[in-house]
FILUMGU-634359 format. One record per residue: residue number from 1; z, x, y of N, C-alpha, C, O in turn. Coordinates in nm, 3 decimals, always signed. Each point is the difference from the previous one (the first is absolute). Example, Ala and Ser with C-alpha at 12.3 -4.5 7.8 and 13.67 -1.06 7.14 Angstrom:
i; n_pz; n_px; n_py; ca_pz; ca_px; ca_py; c_pz; c_px; c_py; o_pz; o_px; o_py
1; +0.780; +1.319; -0.569; +0.000; -0.089; +0.119; +0.000; +0.090; +0.120; +0.066; +0.104; -0.002 .
2; -0.138; -0.139; +0.107; +0.006; +0.082; +0.119; +0.073; -0.077; +0.109; +0.017; +0.051; +0.111 .
REM end
This chain:
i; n_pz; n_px; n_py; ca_pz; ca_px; ca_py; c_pz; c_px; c_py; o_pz; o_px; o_py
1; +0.330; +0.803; +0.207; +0.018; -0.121; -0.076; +0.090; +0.031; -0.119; -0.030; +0.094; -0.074 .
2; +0.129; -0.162; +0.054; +0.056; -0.039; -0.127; -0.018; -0.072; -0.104; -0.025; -0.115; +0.039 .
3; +0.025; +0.122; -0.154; -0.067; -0.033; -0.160; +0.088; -0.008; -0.067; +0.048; +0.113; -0.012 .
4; +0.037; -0.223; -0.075; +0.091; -0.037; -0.038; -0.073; -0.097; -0.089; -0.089; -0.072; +0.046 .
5; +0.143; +0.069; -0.237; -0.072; -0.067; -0.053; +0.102; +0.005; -0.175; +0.003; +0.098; -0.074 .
6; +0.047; -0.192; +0.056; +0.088; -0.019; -0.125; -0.029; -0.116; -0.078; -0.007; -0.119; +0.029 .
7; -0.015; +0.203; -0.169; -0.084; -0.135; -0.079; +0.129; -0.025; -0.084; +0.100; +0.065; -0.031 .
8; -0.149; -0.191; +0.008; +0.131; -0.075; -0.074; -0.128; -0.099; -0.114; -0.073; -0.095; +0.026 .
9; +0.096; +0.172; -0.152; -0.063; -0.100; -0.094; -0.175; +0.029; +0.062; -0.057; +0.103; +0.035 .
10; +0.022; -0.210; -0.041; -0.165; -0.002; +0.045; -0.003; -0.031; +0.160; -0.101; -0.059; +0.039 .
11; +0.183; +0.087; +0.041; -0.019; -0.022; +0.122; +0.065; +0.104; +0.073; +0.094; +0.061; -0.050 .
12; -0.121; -0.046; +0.119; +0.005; +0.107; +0.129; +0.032; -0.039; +0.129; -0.082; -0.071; +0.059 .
13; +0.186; +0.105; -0.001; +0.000; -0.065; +0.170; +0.030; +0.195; +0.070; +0.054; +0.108; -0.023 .
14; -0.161; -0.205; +0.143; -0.080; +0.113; +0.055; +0.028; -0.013; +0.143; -0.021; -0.103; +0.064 .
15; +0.087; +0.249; +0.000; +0.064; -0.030; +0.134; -0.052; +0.141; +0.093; +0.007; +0.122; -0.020 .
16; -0.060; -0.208; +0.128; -0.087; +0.104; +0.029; +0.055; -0.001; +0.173; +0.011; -0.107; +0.059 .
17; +0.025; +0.257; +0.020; +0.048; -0.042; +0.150; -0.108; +0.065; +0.025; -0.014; +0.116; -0.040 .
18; -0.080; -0.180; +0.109; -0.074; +0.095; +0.129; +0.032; +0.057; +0.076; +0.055; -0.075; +0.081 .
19; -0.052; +0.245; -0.027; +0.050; +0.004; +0.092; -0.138; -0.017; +0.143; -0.100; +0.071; -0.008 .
20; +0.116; -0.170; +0.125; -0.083; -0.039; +0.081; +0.075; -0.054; +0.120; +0.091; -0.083; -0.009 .
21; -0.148; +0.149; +0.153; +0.026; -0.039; +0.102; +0.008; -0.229; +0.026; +0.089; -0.085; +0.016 .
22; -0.247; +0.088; -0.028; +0.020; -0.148; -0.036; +0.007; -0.065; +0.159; +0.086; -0.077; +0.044 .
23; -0.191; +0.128; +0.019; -0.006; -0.013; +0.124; -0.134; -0.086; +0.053; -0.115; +0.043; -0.001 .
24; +0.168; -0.197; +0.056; -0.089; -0.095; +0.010; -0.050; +0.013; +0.170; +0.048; +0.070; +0.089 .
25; -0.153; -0.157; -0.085; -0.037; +0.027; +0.165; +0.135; -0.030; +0.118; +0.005; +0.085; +0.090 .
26; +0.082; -0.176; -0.085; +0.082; -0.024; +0.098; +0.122; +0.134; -0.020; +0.051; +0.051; +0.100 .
27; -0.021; -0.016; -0.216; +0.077; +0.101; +0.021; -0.079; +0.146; +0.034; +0.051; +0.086; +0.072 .
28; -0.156; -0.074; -0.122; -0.117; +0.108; +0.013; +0.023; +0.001; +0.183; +0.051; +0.098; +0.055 .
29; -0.089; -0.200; +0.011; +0.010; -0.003; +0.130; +0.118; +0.006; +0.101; +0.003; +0.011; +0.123 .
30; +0.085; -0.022; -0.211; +0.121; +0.003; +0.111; +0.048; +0.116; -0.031; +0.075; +0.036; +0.091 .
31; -0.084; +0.057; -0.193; +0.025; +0.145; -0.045; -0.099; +0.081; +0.023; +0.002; +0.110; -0.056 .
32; -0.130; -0.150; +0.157; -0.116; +0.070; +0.013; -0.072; +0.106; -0.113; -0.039; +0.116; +0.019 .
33; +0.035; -0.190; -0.133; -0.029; +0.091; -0.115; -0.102; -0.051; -0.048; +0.002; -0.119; +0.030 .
34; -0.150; +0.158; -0.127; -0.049; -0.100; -0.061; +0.035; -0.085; -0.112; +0.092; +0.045; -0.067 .
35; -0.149; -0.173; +0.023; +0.075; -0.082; -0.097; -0.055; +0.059; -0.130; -0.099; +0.073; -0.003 .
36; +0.180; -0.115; -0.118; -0.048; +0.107; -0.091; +0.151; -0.125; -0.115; +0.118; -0.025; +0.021 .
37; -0.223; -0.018; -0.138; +0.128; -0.012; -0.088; -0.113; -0.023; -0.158; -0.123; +0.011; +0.003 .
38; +0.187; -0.037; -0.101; -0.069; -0.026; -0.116; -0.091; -0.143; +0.016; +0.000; -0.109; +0.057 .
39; -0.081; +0.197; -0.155; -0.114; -0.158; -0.004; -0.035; -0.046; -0.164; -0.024; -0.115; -0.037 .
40; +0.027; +0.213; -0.032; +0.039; -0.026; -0.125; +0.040; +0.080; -0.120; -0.040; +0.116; -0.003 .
41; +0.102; -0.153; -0.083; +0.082; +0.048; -0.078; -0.016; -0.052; -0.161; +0.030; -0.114; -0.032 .
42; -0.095; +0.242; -0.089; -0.014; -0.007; -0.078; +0.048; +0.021; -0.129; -0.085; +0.067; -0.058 .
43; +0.163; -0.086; -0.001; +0.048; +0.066; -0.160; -0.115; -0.039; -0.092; -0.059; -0.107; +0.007 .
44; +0.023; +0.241; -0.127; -0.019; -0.030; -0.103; +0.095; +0.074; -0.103; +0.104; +0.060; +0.025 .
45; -0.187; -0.085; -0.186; +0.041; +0.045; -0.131; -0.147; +0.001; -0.055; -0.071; -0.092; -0.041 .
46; +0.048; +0.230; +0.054; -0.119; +0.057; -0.045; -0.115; -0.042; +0.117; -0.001; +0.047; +0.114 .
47; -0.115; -0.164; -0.176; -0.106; -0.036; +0.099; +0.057; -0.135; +0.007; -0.071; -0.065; +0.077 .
48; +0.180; -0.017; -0.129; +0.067; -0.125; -0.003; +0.080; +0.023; +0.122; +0.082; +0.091; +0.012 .
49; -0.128; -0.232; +0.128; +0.062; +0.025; +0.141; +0.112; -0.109; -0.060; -0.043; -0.099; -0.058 .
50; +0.198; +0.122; +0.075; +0.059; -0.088; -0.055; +0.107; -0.040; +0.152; +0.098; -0.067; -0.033 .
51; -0.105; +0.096; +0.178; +0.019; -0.028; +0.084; -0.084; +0.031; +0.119; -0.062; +0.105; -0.006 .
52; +0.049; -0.180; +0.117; -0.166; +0.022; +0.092; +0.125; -0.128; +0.107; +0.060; -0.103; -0.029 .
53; -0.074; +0.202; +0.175; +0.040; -0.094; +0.092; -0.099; +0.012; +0.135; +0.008; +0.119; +0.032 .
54; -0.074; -0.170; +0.039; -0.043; +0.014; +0.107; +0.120; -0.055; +0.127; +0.038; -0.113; +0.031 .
55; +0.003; +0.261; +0.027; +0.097; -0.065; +0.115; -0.044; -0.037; +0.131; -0.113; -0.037; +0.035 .
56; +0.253; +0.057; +0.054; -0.046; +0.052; +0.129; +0.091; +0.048; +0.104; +0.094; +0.062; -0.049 .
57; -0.091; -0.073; +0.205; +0.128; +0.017; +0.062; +0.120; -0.057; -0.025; +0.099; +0.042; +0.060 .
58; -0.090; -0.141; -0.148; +0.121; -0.096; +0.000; +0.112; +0.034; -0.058; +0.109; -0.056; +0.010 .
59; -0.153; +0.197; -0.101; +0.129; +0.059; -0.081; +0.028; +0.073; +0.047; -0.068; +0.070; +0.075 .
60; +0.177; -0.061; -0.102; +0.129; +0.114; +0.094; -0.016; +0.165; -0.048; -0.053; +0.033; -0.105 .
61; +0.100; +0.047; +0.188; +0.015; +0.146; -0.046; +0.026; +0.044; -0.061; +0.120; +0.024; -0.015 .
62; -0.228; +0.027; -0.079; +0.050; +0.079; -0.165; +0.052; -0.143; -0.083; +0.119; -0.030; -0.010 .
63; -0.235; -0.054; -0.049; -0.007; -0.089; -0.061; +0.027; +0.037; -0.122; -0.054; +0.100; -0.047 .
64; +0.157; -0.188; -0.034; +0.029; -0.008; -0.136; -0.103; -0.128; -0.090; -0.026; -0.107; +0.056 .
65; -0.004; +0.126; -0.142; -0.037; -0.046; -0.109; +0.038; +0.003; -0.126; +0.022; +0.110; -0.051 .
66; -0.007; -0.233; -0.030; +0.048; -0.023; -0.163; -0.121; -0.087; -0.053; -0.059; -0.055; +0.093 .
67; +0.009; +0.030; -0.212; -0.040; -0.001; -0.041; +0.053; +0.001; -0.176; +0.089; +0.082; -0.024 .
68; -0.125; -0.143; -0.060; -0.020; +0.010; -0.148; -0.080; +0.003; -0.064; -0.054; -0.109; +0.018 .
69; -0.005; +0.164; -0.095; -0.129; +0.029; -0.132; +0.035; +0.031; -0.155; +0.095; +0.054; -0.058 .
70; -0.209; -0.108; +0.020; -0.003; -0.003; -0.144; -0.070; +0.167; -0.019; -0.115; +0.035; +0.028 .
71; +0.205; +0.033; -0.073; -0.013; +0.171; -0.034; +0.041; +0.021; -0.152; +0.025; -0.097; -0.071 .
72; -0.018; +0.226; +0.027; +0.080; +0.074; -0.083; +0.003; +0.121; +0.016; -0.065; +0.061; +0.085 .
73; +0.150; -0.005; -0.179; +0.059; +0.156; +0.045; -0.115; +0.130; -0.015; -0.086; +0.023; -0.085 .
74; +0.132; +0.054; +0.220; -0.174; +0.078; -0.037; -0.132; -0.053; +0.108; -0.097; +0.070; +0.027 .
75; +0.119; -0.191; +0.017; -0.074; -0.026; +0.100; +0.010; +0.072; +0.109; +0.119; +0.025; +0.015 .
76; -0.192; +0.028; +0.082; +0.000; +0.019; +0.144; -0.032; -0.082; +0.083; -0.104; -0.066; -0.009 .
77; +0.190; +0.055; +0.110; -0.031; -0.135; +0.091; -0.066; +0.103; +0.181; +0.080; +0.071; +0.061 .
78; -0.145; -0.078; -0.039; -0.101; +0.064; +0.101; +0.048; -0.144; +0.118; -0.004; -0.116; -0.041 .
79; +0.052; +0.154; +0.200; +0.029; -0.109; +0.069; -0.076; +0.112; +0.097; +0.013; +0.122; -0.009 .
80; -0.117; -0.217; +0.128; -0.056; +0.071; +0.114; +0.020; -0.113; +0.078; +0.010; -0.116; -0.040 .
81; -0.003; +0.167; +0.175; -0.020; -0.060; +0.156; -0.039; +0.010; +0.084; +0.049; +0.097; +0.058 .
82; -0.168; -0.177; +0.030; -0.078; +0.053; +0.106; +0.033; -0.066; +0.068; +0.020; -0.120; -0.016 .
83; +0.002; +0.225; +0.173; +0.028; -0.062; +0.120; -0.116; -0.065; +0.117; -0.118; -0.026; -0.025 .
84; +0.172; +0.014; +0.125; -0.130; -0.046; +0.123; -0.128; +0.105; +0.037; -0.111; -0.040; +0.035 .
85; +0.147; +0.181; -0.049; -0.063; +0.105; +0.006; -0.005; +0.015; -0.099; +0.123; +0.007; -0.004 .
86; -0.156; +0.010; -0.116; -0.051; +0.008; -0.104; +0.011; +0.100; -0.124; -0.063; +0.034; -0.100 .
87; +0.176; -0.007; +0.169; +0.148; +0.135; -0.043; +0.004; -0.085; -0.148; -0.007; -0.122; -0.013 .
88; +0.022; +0.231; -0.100; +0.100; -0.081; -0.148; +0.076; +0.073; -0.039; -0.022; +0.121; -0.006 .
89; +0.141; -0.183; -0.034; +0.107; +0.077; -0.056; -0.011; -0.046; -0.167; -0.033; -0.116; -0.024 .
90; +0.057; +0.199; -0.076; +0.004; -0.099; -0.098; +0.143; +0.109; -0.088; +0.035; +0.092; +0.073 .
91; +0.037; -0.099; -0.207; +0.116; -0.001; -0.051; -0.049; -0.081; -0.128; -0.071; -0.100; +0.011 .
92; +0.128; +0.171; -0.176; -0.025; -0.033; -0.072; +0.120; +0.012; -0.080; +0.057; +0.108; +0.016 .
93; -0.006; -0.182; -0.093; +0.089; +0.016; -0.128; +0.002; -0.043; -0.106; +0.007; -0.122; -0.004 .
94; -0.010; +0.203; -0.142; -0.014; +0.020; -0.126; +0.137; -0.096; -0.074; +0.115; +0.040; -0.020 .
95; -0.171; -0.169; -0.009; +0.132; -0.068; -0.068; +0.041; +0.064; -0.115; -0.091; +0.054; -0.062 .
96; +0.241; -0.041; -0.003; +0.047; +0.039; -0.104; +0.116; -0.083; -0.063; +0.052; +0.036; -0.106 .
REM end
């Protein structure tokens, strides 16, 4: 996963690539593989969740995300993701 995060003033935009297969049942089956993609996806700043997505198969491979928050400099922004199997990747970056 990639963690990308530039504050401007009191806000922060926050760019995050998953890297993920992203593999739904009809393609799972015609590639004889099991299906397997994100199910949800969390950022915080500190114990403050300041982005939360519940997905599913519908997003494409190695999903991008943007996002904006109210931060300042010195914050750490903590982003995790759990897949269908129950795998997490997570990636953090220290705004300055």
């Amino acid at each position: 996963m990639k963690l990308k995060a530039k504050l401007k003033g009191n806000v922060a935009e926050v760019k995050i690539l998953a890297s993920h297969p992203q593999m739904g049942r009809e393609e799972a089956e015609t590639k004889k593989a099991e299906k397997n993609y994100i199910t949800h996806v969390t950022a915080k700043i500190g114990d403050r969740v300041v982005f939360e997505a519940s997905t599913g198969p519908f997003l494409s491979k190695d999903p991008f995300f943007v996002f904006n928050t109210e931060a300042k400099s010195g914050d750490e922004i903590v982003v995790e993701y759990v897949d269908l199997k129950g795998a997490t990747k997570n990636a953090s970056v220290k705004l300055k």
